[in-house]
C-alpha positions as CSV (number, residue, x, y, z in Angstrom):
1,X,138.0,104.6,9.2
2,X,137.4,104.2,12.9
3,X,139.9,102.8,15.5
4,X,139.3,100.8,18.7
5,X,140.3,104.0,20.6
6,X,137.1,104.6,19.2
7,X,135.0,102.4,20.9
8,X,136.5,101.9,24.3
9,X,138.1,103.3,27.1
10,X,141.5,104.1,27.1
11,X,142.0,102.3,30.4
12,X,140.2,99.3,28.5
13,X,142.9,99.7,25.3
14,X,145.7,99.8,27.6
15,X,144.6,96.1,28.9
16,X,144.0,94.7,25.8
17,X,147.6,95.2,24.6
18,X,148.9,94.0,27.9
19,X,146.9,90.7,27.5
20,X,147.9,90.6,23.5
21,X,151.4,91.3,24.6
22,X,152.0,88.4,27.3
23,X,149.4,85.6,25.1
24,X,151.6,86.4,22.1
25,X,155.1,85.9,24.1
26,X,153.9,82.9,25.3
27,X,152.7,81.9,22.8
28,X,156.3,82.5,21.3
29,X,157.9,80.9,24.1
30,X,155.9,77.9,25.0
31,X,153.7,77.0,22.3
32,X,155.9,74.3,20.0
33,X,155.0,76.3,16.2
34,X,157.0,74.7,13.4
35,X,158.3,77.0,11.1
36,X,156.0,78.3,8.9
37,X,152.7,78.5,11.2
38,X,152.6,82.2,12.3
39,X,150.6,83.1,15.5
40,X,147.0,84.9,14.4
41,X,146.1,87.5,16.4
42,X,142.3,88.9,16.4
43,X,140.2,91.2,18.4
44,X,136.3,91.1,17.8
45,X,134.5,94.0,19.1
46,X,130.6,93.5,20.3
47,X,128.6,95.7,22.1
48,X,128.8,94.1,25.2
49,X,132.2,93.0,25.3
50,X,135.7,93.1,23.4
51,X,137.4,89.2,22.6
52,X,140.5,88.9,21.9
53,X,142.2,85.3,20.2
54,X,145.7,84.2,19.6
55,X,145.8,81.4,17.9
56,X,149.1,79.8,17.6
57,X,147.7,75.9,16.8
58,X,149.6,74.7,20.4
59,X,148.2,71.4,21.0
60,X,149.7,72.4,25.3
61,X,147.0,73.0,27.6
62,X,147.7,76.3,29.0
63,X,145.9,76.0,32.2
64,X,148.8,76.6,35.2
65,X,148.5,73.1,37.4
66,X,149.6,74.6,40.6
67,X,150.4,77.9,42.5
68,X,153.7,78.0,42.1
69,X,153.4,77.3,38.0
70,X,151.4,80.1,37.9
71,X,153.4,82.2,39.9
72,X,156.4,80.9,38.4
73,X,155.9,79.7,34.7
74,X,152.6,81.0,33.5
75,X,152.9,85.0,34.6
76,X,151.0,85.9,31.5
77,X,148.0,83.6,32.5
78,X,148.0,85.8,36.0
79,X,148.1,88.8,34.6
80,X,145.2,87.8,32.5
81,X,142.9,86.6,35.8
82,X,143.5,90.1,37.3
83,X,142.3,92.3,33.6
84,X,140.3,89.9,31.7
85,X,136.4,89.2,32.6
86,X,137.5,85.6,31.3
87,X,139.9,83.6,29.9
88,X,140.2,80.1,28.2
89,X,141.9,77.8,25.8
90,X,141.2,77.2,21.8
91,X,140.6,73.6,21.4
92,X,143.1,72.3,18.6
93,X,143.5,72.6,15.4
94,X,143.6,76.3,16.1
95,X,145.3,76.1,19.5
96,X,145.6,79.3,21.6
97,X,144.0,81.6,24.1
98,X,141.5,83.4,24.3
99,X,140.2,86.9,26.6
100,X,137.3,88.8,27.1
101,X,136.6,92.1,28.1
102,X,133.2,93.4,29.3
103,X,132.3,96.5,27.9
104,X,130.5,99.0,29.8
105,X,126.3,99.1,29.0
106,X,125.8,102.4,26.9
């Protein structure tokens, strides 16, 4: 059995649970969830890159309206623009965000 320690950087690793970390807190924090619907967390490792989804079926667009909502509300969303390659929402039913991560060319 292999782990992703196994596949990328350790720099890279270190990223990815920072931006799992903040997505799933806010997700915790700001996404609405009724009892019962857990948040899904998934990473799905490519050659090129590494995406990671959390899926918490928020129906909220995530997207910080102004400067000071991002600098004030939506930290975790900042935090993504300066380590993700890219960053968007998951269109309901799911709900969520997602993050890439750019691999580097072997």
């Amino acid at each position: 059995m292999t782990s992703l320690a196994d596949h990328v950087s350790a720099e890279l690793l270190e990223d990815v649970r920072l931006a799992a970390s903040e997505l799933v807190s806010n997700s915790y924090q700001h996404a609405g969830n009724p009892p019962g619907h857990p948040i899904k967390v998934t990473l799905d490792l490519r050659p090129d890159r590494l995406r990671l989804e959390v899926v918490d079926r928020s129906v909220f667009d995530p997207t910080p309206e102004t400067r000071r909502e991002r600098d004030d509300v939506r930290f975790g969303l900042a935090i993504l623009d300066r380590i993700a390659d890219g960053w968007g929402r998951i269109d309901p039913p799911e709900g969520g965000i997602w993050a890439e991560f750019r691999l580097p060319k072997q």
